[in-house]
PyMOL Python script that loads the backbone (N, CA, C, O; Angstrom):
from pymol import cmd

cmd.read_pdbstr("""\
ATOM      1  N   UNK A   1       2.250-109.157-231.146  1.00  0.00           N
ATOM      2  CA  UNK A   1       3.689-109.175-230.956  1.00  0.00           C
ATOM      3  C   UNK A   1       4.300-109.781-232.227  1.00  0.00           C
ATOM      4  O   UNK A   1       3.996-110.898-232.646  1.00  0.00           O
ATOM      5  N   UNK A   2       5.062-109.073-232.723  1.00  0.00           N
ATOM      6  CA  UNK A   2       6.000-109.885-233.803  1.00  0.00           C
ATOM      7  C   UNK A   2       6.383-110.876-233.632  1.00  0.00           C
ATOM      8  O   UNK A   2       6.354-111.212-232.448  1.00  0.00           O
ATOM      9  N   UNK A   3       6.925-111.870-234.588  1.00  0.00           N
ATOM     10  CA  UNK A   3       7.446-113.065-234.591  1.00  0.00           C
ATOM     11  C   UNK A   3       8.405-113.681-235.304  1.00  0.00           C
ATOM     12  O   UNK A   3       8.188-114.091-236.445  1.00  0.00           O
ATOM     13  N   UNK A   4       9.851-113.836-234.545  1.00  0.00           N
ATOM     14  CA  UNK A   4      11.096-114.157-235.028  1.00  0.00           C
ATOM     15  C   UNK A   4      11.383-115.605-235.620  1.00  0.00           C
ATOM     16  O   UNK A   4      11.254-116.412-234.699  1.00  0.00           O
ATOM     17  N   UNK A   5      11.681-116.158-236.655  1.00  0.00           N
ATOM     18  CA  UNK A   5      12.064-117.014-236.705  1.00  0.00           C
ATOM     19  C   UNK A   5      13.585-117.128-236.977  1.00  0.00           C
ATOM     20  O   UNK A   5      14.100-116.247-237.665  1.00  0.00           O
ATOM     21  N   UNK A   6      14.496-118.333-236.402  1.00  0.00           N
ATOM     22  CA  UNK A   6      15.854-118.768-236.277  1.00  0.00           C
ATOM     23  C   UNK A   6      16.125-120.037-236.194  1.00  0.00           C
ATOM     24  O   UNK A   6      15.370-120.879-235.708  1.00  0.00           O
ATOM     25  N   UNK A   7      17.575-120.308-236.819  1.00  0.00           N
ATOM     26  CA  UNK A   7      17.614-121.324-237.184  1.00  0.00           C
ATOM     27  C   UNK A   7      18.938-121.465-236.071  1.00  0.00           C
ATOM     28  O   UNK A   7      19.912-120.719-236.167  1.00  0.00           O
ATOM     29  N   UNK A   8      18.822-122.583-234.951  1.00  0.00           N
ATOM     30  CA  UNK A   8      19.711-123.121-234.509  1.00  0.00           C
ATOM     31  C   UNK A   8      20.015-124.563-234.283  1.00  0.00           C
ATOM     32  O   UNK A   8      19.412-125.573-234.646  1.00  0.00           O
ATOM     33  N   UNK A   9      21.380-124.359-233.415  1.00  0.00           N
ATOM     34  CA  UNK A   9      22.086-125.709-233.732  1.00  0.00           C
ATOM     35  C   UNK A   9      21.059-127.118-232.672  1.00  0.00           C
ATOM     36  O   UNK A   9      20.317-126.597-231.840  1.00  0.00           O
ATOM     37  N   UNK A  10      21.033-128.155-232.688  1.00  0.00           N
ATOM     38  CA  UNK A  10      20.409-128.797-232.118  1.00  0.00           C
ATOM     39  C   UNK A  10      21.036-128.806-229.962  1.00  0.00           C
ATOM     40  O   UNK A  10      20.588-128.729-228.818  1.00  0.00           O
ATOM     41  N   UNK A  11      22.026-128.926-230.576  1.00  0.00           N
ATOM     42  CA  UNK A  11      22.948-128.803-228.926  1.00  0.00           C
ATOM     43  C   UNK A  11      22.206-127.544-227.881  1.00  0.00           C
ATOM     44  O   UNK A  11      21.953-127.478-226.678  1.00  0.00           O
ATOM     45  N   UNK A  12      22.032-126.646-229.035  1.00  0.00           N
ATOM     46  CA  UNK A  12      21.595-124.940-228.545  1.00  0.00           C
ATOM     47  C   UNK A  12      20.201-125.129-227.811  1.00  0.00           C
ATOM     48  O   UNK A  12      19.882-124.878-226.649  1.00  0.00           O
ATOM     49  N   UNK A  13      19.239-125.823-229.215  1.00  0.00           N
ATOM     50  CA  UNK A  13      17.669-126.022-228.413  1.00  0.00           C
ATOM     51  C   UNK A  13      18.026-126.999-227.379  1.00  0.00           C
ATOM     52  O   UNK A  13      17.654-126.801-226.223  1.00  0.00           O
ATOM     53  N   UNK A  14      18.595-127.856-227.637  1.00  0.00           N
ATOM     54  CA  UNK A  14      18.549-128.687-226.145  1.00  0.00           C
ATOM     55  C   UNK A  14      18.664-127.805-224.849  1.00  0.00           C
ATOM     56  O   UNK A  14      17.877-127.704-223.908  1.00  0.00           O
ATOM     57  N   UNK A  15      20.227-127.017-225.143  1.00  0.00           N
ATOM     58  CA  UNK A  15      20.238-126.045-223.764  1.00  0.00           C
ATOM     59  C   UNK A  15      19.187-125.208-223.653  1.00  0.00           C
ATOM     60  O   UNK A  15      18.910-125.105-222.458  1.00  0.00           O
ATOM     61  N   UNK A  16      18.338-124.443-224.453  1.00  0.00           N
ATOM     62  CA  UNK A  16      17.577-123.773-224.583  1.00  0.00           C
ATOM     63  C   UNK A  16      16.433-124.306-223.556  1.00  0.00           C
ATOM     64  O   UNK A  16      16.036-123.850-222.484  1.00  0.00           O
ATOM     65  N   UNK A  17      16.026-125.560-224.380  1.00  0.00           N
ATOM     66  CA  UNK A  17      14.928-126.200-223.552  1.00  0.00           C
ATOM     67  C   UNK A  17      15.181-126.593-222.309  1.00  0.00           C
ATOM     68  O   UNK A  17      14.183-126.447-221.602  1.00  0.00           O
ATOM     69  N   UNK A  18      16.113-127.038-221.735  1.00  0.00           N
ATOM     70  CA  UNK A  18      16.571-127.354-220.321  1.00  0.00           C
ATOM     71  C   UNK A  18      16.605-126.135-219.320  1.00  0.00           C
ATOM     72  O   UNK A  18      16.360-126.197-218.115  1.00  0.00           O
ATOM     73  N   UNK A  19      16.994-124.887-220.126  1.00  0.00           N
ATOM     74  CA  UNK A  19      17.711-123.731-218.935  1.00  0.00           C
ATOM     75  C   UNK A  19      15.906-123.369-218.840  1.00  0.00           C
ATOM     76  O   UNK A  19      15.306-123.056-217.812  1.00  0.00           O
ATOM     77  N   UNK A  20      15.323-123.521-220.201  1.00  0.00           N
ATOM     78  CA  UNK A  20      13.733-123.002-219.483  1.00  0.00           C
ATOM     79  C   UNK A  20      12.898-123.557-219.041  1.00  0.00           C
ATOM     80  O   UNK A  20      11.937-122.939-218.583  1.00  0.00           O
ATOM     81  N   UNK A  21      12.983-125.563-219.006  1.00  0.00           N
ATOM     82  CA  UNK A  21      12.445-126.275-217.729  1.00  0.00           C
ATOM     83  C   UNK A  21      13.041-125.731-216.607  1.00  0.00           C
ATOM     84  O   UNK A  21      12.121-125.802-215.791  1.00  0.00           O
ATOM     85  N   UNK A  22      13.960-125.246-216.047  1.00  0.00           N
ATOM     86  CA  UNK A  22      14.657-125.059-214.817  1.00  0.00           C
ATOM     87  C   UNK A  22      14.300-124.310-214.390  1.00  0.00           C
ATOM     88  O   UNK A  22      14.267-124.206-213.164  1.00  0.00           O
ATOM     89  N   UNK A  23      13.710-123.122-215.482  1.00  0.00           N
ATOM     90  CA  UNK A  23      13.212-121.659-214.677  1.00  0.00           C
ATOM     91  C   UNK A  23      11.874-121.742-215.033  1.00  0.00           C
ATOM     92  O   UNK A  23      11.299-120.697-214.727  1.00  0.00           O
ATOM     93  N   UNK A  24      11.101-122.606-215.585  1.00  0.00           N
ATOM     94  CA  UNK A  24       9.508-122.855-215.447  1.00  0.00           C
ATOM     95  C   UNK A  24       9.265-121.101-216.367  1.00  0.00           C
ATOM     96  O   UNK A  24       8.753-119.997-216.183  1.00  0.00           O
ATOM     97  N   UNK A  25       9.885-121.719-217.176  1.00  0.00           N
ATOM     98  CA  UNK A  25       9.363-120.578-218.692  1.00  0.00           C
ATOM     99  C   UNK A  25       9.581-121.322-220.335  1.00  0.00           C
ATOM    100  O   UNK A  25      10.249-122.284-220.714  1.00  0.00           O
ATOM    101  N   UNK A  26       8.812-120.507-220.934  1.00  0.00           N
ATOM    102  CA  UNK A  26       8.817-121.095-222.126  1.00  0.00           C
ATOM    103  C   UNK A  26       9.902-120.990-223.020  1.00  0.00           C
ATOM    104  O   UNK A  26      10.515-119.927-222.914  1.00  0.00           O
ATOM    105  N   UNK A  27      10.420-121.969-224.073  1.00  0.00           N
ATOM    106  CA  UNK A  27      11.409-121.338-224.737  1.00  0.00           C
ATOM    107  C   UNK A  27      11.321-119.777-225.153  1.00  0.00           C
ATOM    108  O   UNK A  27      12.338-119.089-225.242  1.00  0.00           O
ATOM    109  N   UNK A  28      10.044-119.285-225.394  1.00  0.00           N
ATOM    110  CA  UNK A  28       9.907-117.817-226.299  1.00  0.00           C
ATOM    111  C   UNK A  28      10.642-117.036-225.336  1.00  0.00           C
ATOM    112  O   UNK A  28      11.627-116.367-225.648  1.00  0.00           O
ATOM    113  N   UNK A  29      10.095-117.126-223.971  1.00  0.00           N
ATOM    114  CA  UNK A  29      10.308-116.242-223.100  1.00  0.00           C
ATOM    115  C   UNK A  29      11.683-116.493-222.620  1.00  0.00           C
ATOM    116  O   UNK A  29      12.273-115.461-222.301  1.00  0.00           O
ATOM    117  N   UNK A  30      12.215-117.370-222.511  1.00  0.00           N
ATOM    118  CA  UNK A  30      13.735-117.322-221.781  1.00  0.00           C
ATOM    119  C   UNK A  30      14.538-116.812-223.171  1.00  0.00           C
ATOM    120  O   UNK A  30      15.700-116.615-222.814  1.00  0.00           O
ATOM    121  N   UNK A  31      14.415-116.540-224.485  1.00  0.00           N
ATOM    122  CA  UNK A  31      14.414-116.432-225.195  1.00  0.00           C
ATOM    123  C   UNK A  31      14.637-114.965-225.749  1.00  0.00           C
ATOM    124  O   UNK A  31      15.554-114.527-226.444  1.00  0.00           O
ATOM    125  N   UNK A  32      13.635-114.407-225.284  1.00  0.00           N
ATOM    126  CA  UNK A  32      13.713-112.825-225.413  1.00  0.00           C
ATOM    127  C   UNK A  32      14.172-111.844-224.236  1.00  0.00           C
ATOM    128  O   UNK A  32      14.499-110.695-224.534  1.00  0.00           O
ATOM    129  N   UNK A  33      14.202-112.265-222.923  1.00  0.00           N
ATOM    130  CA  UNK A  33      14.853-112.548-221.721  1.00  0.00           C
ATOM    131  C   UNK A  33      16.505-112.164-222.115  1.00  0.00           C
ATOM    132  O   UNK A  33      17.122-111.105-221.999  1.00  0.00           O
ATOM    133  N   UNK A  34      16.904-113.451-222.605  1.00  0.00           N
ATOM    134  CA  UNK A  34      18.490-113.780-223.481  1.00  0.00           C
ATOM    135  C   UNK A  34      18.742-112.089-224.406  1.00  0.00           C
ATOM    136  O   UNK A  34      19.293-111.035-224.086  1.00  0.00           O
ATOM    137  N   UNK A  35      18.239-112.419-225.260  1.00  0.00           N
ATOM    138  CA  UNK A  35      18.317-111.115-226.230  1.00  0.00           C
ATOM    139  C   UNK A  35      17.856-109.895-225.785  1.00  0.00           C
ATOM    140  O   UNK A  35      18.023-108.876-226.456  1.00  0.00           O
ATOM    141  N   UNK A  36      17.130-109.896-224.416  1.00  0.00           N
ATOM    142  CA  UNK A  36      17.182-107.941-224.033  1.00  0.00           C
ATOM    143  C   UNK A  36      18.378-108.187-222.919  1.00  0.00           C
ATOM    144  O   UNK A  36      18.908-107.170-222.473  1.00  0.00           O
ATOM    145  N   UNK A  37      18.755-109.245-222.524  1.00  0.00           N
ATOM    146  CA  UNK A  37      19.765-108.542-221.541  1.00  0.00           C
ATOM    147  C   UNK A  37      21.222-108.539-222.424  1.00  0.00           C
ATOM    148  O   UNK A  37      22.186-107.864-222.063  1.00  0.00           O
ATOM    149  N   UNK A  38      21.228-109.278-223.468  1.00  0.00           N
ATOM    150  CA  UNK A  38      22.665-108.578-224.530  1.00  0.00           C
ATOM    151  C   UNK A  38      21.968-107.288-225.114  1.00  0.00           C
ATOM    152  O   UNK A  38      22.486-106.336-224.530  1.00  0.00           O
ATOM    153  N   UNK A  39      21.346-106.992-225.703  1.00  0.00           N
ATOM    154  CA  UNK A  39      21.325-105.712-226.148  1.00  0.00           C
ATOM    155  C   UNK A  39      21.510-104.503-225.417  1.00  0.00           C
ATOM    156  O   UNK A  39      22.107-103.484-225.763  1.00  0.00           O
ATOM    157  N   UNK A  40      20.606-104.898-223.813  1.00  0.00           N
ATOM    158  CA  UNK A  40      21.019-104.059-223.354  1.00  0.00           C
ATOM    159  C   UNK A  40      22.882-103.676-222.830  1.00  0.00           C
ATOM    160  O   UNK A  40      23.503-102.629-222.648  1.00  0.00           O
ATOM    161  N   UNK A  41      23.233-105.148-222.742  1.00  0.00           N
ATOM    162  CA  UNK A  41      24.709-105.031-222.488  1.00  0.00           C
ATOM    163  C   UNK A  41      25.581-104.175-223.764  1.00  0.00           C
ATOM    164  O   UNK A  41      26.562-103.459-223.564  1.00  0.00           O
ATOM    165  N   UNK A  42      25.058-104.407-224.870  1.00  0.00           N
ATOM    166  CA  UNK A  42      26.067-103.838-225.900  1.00  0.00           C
ATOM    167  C   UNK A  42      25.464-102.565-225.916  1.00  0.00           C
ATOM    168  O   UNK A  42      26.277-101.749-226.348  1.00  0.00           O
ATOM    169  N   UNK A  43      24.067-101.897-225.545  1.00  0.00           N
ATOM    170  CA  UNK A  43      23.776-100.843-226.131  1.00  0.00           C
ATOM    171  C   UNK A  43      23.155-100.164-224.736  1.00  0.00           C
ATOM    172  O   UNK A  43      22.111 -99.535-224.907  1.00  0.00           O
ATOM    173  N   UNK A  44      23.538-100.205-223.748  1.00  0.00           N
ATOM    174  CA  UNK A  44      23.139 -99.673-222.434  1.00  0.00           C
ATOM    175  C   UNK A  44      22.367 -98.128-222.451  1.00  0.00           C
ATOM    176  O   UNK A  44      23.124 -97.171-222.286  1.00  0.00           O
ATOM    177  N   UNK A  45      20.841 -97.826-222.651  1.00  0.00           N
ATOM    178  CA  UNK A  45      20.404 -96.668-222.670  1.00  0.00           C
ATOM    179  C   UNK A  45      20.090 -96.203-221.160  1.00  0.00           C
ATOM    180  O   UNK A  45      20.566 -96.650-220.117  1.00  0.00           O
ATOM    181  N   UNK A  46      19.340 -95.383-221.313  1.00  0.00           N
ATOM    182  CA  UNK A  46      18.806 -94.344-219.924  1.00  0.00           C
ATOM    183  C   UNK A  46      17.950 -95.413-219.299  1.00  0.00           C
ATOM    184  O   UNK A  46      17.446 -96.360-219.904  1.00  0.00           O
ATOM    185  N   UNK A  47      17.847 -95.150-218.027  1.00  0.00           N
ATOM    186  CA  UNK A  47      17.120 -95.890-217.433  1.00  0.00           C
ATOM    187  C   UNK A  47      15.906 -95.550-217.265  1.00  0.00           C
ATOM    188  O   UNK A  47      15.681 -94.396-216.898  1.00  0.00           O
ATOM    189  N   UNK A  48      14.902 -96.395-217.474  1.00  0.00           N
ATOM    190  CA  UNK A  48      13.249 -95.850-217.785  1.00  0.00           C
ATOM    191  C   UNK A  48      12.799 -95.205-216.630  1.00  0.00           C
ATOM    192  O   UNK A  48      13.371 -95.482-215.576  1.00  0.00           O
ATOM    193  N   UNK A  49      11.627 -94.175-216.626  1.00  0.00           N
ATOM    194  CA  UNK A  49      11.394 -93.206-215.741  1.00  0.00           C
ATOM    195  C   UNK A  49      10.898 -94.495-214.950  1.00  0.00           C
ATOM    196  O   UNK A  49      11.692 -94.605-214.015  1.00  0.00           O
ATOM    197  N   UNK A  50      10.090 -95.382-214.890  1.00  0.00           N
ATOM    198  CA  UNK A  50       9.564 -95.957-213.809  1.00  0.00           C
ATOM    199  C   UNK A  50       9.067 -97.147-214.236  1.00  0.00           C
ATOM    200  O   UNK A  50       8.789 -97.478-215.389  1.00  0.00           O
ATOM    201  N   UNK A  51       8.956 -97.893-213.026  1.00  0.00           N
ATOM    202  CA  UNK A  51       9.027 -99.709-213.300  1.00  0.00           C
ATOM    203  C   UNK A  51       7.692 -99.584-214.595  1.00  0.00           C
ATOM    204  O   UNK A  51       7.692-100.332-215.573  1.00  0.00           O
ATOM    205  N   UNK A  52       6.710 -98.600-214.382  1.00  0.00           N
ATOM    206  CA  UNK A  52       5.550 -99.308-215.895  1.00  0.00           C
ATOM    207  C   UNK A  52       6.403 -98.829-217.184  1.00  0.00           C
ATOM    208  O   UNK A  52       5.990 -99.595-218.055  1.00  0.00           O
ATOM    209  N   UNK A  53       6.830 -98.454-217.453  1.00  0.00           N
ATOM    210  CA  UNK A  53       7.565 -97.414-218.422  1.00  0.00           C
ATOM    211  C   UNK A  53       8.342 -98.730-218.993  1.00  0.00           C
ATOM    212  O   UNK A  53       8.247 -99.117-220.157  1.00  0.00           O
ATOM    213  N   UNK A  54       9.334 -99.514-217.713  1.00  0.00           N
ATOM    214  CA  UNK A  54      10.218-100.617-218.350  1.00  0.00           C
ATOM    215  C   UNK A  54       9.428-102.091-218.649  1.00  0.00           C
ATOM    216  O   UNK A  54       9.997-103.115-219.027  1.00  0.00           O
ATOM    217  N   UNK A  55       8.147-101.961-218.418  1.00  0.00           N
ATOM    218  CA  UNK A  55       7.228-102.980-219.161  1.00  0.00           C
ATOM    219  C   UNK A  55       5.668-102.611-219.650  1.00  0.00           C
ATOM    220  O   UNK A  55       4.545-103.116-219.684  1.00  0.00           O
ATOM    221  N   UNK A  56       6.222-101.648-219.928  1.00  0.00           N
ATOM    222  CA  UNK A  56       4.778-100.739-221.156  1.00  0.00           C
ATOM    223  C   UNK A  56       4.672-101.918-221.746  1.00  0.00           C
ATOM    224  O   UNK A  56       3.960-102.566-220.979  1.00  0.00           O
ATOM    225  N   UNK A  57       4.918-102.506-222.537  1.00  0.00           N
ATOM    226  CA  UNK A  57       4.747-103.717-223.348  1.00  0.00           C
ATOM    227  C   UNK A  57       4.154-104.544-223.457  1.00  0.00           C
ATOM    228  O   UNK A  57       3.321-104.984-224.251  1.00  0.00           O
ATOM    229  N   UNK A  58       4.922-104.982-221.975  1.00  0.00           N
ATOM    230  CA  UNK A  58       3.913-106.345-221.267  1.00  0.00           C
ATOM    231  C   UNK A  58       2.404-106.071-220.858  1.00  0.00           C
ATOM    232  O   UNK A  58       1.420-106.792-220.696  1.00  0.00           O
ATOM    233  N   UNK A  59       2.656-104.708-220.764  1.00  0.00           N
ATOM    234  CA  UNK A  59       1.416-104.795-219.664  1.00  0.00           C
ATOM    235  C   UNK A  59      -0.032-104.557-220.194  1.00  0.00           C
ATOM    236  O   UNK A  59      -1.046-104.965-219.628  1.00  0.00           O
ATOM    237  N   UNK A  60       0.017-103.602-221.751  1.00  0.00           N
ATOM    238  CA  UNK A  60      -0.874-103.337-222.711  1.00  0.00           C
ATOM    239  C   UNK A  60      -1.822-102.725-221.887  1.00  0.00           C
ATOM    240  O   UNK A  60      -1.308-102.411-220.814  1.00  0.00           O
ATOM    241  N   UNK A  61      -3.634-102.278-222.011  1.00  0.00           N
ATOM    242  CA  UNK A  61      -4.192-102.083-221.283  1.00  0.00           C
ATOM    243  C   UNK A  61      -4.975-102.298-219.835  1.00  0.00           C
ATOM    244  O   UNK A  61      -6.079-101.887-219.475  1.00  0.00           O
ATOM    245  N   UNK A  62      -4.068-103.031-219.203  1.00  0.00           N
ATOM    246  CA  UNK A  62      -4.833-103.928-218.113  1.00  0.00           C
ATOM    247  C   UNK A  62      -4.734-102.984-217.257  1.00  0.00           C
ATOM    248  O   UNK A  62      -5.614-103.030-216.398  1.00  0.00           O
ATOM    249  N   UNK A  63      -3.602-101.689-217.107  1.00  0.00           N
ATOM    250  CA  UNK A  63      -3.316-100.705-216.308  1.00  0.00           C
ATOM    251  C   UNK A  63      -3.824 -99.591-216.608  1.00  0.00           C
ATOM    252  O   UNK A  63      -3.380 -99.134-217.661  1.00  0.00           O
ATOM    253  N   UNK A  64      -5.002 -98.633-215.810  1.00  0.00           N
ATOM    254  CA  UNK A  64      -5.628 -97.841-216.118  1.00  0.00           C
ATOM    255  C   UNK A  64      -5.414 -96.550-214.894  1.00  0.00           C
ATOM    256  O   UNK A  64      -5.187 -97.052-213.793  1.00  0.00           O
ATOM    257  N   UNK A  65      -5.431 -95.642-214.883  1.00  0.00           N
ATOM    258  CA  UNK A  65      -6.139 -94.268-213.438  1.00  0.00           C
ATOM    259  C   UNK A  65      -5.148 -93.349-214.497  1.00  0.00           C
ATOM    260  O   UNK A  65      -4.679 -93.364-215.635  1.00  0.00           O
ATOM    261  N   UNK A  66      -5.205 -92.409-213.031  1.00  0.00           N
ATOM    262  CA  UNK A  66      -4.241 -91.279-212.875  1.00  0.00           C
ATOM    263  C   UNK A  66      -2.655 -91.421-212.869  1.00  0.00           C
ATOM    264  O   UNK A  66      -2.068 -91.931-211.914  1.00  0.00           O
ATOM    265  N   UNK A  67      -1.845 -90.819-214.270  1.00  0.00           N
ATOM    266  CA  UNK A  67      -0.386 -91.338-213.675  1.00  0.00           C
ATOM    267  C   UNK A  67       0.565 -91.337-212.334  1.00  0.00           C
ATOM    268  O   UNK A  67       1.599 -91.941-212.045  1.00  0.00           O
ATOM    269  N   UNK A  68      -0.253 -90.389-211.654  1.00  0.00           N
ATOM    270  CA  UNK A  68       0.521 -89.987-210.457  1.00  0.00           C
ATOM    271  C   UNK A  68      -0.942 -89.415-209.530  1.00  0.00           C
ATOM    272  O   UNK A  68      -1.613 -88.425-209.821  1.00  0.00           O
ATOM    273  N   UNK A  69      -1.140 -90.218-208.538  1.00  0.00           N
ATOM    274  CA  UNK A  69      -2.561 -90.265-207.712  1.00  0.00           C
ATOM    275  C   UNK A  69      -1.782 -88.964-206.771  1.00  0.00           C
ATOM    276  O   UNK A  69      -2.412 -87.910-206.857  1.00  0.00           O
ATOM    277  N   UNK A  70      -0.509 -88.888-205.890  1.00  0.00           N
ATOM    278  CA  UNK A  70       0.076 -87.911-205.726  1.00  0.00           C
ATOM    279  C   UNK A  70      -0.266 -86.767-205.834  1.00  0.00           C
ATOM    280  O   UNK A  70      -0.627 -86.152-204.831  1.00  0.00           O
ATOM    281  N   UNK A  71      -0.245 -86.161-207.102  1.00  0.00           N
ATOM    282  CA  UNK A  71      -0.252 -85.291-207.401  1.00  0.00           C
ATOM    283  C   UNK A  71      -1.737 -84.373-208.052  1.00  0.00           C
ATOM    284  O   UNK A  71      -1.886 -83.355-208.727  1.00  0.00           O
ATOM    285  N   UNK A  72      -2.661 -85.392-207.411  1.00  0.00           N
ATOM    286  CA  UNK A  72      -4.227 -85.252-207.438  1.00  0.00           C
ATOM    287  C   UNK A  72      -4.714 -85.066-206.490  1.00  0.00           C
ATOM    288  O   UNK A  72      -5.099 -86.072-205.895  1.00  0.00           O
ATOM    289  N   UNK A  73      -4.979 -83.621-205.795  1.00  0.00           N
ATOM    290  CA  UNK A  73      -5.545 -83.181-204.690  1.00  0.00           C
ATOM    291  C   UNK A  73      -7.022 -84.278-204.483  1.00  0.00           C
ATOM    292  O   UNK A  73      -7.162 -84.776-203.367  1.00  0.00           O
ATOM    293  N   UNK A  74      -8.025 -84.595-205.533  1.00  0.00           N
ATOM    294  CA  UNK A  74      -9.072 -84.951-205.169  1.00  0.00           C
ATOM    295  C   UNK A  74      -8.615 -86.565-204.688  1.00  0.00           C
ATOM    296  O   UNK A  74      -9.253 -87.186-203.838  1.00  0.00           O
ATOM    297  N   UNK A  75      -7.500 -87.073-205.331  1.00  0.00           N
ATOM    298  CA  UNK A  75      -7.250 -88.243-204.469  1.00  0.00           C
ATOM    299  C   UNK A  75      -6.814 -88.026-203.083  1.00  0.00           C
ATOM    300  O   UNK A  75      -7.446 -88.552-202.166  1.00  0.00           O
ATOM    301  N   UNK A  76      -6.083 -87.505-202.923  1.00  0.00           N
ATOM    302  CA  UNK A  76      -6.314 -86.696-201.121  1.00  0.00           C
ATOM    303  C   UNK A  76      -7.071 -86.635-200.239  1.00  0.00           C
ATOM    304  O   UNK A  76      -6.968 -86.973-199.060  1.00  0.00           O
ATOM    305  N   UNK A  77      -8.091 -86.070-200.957  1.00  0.00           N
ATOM    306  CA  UNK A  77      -8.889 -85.913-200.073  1.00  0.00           C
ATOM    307  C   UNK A  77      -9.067 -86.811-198.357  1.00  0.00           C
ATOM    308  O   UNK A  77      -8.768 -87.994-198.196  1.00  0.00           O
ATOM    309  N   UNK A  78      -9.488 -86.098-197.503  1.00  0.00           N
ATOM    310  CA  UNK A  78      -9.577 -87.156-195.913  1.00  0.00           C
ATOM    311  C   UNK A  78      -8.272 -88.298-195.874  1.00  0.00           C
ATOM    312  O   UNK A  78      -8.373 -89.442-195.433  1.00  0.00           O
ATOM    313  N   UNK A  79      -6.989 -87.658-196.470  1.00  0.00           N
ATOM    314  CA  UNK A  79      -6.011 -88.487-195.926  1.00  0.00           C
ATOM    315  C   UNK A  79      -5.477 -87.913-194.709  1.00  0.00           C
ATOM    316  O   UNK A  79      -5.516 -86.714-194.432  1.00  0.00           O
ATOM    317  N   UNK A  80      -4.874 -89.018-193.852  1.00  0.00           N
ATOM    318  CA  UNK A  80      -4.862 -88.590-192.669  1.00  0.00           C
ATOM    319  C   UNK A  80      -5.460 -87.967-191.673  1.00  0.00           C
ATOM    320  O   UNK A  80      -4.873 -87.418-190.741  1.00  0.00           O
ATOM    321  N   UNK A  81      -7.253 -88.058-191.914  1.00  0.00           N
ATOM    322  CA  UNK A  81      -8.172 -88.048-191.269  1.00  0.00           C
ATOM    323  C   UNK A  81      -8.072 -89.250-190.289  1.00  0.00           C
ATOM    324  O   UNK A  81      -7.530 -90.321-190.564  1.00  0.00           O
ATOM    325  N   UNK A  82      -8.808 -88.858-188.828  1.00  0.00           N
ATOM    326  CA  UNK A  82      -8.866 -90.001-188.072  1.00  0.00           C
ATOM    327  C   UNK A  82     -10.229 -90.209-188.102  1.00  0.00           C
ATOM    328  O   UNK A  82     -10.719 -91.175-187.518  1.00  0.00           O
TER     329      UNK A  82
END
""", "prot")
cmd.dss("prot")
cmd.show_as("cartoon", "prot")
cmd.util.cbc("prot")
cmd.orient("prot")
């Protein structure tokens, strides 16, 4: 992951550090949190096809199969068998 450096005011990290003891996150993360929900406010795109899509990112390879089990007869198979 890339890595931003910035220079702020001391008042700022204080709030910084407080609003992310409160929500039991790290500065980085309340941080980038802050800056995707303005960007998205000033620059509002399409909405991602589906919840992995809006954290491809996060999620890197830990998520593996078929994109759509659905639409895989052999996953079917004996559903709704009794």
């Amino acid at each position: 992951m890339p890595m931003l450096s910035i220079k702020i005011s001391s008042q700022l990290d204080l709030e910084v550090e407080q609003q992310a003891k409160a929500q039991q996150l790290s500065k980085s993360e309340l941080v980038r949190r802050a800056l995707t929900a303005y960007l998205l406010q000033e620059h509002p795109s399409a909405d991602p096809a589906s919840a992995l899509a809006a954290v491809a990112d996060l999620v890197g390879v830990c998520v593996g199969g078929p994109a759509d089990l659905a639409s895989n007869p052999e996953h079917l198979a004996g559903f709704g068998k009794v």
